[in-house]
C-alpha positions as CSV (number, residue, x, y, z in Angstrom):
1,X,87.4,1.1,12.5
2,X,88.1,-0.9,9.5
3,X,84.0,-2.3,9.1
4,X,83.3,1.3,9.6
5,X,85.4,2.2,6.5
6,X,84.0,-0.8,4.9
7,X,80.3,0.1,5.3
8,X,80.9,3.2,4.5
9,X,82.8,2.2,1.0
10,X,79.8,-0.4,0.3
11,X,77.1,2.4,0.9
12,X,78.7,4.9,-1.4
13,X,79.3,1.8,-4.3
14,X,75.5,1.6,-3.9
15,X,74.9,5.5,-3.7
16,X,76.8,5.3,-6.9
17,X,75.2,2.4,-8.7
18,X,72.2,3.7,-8.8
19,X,73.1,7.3,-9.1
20,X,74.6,6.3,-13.0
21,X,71.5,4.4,-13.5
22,X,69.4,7.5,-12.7
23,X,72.1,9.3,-15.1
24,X,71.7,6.6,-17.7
25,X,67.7,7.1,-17.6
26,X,67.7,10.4,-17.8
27,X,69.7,10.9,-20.8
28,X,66.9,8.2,-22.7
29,X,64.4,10.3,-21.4
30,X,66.4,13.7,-22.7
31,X,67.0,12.1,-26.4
32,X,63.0,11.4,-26.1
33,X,61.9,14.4,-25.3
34,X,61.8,16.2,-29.3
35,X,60.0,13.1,-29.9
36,X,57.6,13.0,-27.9
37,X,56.4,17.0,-27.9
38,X,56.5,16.1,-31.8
39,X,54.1,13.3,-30.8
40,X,52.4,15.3,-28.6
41,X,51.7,17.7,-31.6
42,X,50.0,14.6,-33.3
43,X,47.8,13.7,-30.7
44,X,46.7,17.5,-30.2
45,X,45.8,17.2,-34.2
46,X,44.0,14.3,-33.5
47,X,41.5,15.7,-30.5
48,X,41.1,18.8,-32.7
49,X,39.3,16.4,-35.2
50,X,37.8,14.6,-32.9
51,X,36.6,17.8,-31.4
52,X,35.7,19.7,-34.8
53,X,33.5,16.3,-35.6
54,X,31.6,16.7,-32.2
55,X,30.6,20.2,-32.5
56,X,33.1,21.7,-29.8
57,X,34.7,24.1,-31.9
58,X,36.4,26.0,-29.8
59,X,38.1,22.9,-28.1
60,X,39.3,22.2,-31.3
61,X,40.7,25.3,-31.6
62,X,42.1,25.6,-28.6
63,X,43.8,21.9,-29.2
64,X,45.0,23.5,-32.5
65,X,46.9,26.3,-30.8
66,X,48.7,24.0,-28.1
67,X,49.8,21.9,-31.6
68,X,51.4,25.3,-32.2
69,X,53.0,25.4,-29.1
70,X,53.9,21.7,-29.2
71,X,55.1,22.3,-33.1
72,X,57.4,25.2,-32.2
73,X,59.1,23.7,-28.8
74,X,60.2,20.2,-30.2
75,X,62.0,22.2,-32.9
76,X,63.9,24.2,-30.4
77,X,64.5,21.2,-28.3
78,X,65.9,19.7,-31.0
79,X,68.5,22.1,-31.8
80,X,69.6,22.9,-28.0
81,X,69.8,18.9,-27.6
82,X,71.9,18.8,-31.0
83,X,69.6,15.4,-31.4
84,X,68.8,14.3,-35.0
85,X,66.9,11.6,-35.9
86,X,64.3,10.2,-39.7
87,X,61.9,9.4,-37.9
88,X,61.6,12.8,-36.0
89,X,61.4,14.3,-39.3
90,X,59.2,12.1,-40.9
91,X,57.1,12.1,-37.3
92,X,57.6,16.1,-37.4
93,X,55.9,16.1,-40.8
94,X,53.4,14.0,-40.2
95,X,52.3,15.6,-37.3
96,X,52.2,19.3,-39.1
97,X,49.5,18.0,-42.2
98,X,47.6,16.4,-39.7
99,X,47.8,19.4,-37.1
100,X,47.8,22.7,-39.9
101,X,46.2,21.1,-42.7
102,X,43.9,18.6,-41.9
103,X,42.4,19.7,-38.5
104,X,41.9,23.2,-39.5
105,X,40.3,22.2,-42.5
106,X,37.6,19.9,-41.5
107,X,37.0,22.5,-38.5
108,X,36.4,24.7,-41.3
109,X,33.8,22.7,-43.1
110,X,31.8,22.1,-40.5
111,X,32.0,25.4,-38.3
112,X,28.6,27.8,-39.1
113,X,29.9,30.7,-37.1
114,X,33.4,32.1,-37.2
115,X,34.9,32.9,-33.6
116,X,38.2,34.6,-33.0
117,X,39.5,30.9,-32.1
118,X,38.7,29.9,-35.1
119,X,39.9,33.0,-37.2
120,X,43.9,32.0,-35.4
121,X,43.6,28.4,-36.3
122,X,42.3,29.2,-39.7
123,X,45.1,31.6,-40.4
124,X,48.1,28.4,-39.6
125,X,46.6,26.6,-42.9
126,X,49.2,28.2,-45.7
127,X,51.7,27.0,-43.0
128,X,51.0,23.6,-43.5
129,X,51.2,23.8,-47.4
130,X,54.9,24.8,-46.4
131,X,55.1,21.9,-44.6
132,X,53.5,19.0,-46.6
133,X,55.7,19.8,-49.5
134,X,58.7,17.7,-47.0
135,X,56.6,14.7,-47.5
């Protein structure tokens, strides 16, 4: 009876061990997460360029919408989490010139036909006057 107990004692110290590590790595990956959809805005910025400077304007478009998206989730992350960080707001920043101002802009200059995508991603670029005055 008494190795039963013990195995049983060892098993759940093990169970437990690695039950606080999967705790401890998904809190890292919780204080991460405004970060990385803020990141995830700049990236979506960045294929909207890449796209715009292709000729696939409507991908570029499209990738300028889910920067939206990505823009107004981190926020709201953000506050639920209570997490705060510089370099979020610097990153956060960043990401909106490049995402509302830039990207729309050189999508503009070389677009020769105006679509309905391109009328919505047009229309975010007073936003991002808002937004570069923070830098």
């Amino acid at each position: 009876m008494a190795s039963r107990n013990e195995a049983t004692r060892e098993t759940n110290t093990t169970v437990n061990n690695y039950l606080k590590l999967a705790d401890e790595y998904a809190q890292k990956i919780i204080r991460r997460l405004p970060n990385g959809l803020t990141f995830a805005n700049l990236i979506c910025g960045l294929f909207s360029l890449i796209m715009a400077m292709n000729g696939l304007y409507r991908f570029s478009s499209l990738f300028i919408i889910l920067a939206a998206a990505c823009d107004f989730f981190d926020g709201r992350v953000a506050r639920t989490l209570r997490i705060t960080s510089d370099i979020g707001a610097q990153l956060n920043s960043l990401a909106d010139v490049v995402s509302f101002g830039v990207a729309p802009t050189i999508l503009a200059h070389s677009i020769k036909h105006w679509s309905f995508f391109m009328v919505i991603a047009f229309i975010s670029f007073p936003y991002v006057l808002l937004k570069g005055k923070k830098l």
